[in-house]
Every structure is written in C-alpha cells, then in structure tokens.
N, C-alpha and C positions, 0 to 999 in steps of 0.2 A: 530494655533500653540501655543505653550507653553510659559510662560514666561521666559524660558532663555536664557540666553546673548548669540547674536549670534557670531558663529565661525568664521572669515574671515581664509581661506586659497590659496594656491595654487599662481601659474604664471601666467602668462597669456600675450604673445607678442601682443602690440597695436599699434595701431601711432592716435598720433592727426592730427585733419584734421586742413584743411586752416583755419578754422573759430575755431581754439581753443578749438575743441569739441574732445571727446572720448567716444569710446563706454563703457560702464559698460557690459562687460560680463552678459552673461543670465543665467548661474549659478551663480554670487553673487549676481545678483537681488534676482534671486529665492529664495536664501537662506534668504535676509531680507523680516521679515514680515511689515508693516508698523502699524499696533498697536503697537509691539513690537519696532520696531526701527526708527520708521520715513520715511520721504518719501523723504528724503534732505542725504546729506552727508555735515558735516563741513569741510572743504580742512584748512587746517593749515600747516605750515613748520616744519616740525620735528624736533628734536635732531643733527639731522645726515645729516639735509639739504633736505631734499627730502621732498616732498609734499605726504601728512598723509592724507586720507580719510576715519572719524571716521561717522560710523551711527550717526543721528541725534539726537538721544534720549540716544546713548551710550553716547555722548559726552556732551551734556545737565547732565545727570546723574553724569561724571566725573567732569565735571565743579563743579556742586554744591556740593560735596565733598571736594572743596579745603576752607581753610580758605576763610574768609573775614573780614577783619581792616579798622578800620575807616582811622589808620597811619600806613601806612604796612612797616614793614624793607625795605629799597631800594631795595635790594634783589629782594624781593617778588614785588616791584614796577616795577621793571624793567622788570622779567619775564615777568606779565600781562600786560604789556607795550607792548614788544616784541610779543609775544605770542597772547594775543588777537586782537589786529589792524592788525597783518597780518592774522585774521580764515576770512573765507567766508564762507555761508551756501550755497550751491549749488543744485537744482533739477535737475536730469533728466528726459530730454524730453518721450515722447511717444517711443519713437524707442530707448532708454537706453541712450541714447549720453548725456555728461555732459558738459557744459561750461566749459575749465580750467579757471580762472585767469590769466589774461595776466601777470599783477604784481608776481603772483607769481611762475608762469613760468620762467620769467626774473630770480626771486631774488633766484630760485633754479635750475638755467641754464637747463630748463628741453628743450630738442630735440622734435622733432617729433616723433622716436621710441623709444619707451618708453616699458618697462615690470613695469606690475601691480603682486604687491607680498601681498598675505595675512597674517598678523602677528596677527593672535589671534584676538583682539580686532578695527583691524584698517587694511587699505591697504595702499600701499605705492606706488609712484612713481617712479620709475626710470630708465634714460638715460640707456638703452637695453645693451651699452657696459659695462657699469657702472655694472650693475647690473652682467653679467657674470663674471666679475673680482670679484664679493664682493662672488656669489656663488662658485667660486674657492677656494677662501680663508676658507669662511668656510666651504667649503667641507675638505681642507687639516686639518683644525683646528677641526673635529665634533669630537673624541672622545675625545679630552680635554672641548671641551663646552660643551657635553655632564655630565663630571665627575663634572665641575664646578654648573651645574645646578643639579646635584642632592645634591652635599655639601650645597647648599644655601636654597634646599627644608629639608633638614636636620636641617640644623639652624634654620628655620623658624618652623617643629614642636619641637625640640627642646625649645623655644621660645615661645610656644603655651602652652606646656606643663606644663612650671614652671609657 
C-alpha cells in the first residue's frame, strides 16, 4: 500500500463483551496497512467525551507536531496533563477483538452497545443510543454543516493564497 494517510469511515453496531473486548470490524483492519499505520490503536477520550481510536503511527505523527516547552502555558500543561495520562496504546488480538480500558469506559460511561463511527482520521466510540440521537441531529443540521464547511474551506485557500 501507499503512503497515505488512512481513511476511517462508516458505522458499525457492536457490543463489548464480558471481558471488556470488541471486535475491530474486518473492514477497518483491512483498511489499515501496519507499515503505514501501526499495529495498535491509541484509545484517548475526545473532545466530545467518547473514546477516539487514532491509528498508532497517525497518532505518533500528530503527537510530534504539537509544541514542546520546557515551561509550558498552564493551558497547554493541563491539556497534556488531561489528554496524555488518560491515551492507552491498545493491540488487537488474532481474531480483531481489542481490550477497552476499564478506566476509560467508566470515565466516558461507555455501555455494552456501542456504534463504532469513522471520522477521517480516527474512530469513535459510542453509547448506540447516544449515537442515534447525535446522527438525527445532524441529519436535521446537514445542509447548514455542510454550507459551514465549505465557508471555512474558503477561508482557508483564501489564507493560502495571500
């Protein structure tokens, strides 16, 4: 395979088992290469609460892109604070199934049925009901998010330009 970054997309209804396991669908295996991407996923808690599953090498890559200070603004203490003490690096077994974190289970109230969603760069967790409610929403919202995402890709060659 190629060197580019790979796609996550799509749903995918799951459940975790008794022992805190889920399977990794065999199309988003398939889709990571492991020169390209790693053979782990980092599990971190998002933005938005829900547990983030960044290829191993995506997330390596993004990490080393952020600053580093010897005295970092509290700010930026706090995040890396936040943010790295809750990442896990995670393998999946032989048969696709991944350990969740128990802790991070807890800390992102995550269910047993669970939907796996692909955002570009990362996959996401979330509580099955949870996630029908946010897909409603933005289905009622998609041609304003849509209009919004093209003014911001507007700005941005606008921005490239000058």
């Amino acid at each position: 395979m190629g060197s580019t970054a790979t796609v996550l997309f799509g749903q995918y209804d799951l459940m975790i088992d008794e022992k805190n396991r889920v399977l990794i669908p065999a199309e988003v295996r398939r889709s990571l290469d492991p020169q390209r991407d790693g053979e782990a996923f980092f599990v971190v808690v998002g933005v938005n609460h829900k547990l983030w599953l960044y290829p191993e090498r995506g997330y390596e890559s993004m990490v080393s892109r952020l600053a580093t200070q010897l005295s970092p603004e509290e700010d930026t203490l706090a995040f890396n604070q936040m943010h790295f003490s809750m990442a896990n690096r995670v393998e999946w077994d032989k048969q696709g199934r991944m350990l969740i974190p128990e802790i991070s289970r807890r800390r992102t109230e995550l269910g047993r049925e669970i939907t796996m969603i692909g955002v570009r760069d990362h996959l996401e967790l979330w509580n099955r009901t949870d996630w029908e409610q946010r897909q409603n929403y933005l289905f009622a919202k998609s041609a304003e998010l849509a209009s919004k995402q093209r003014e911001t890709e507007e700005r941005g060659r606008q921005t490239t330009q000058n």
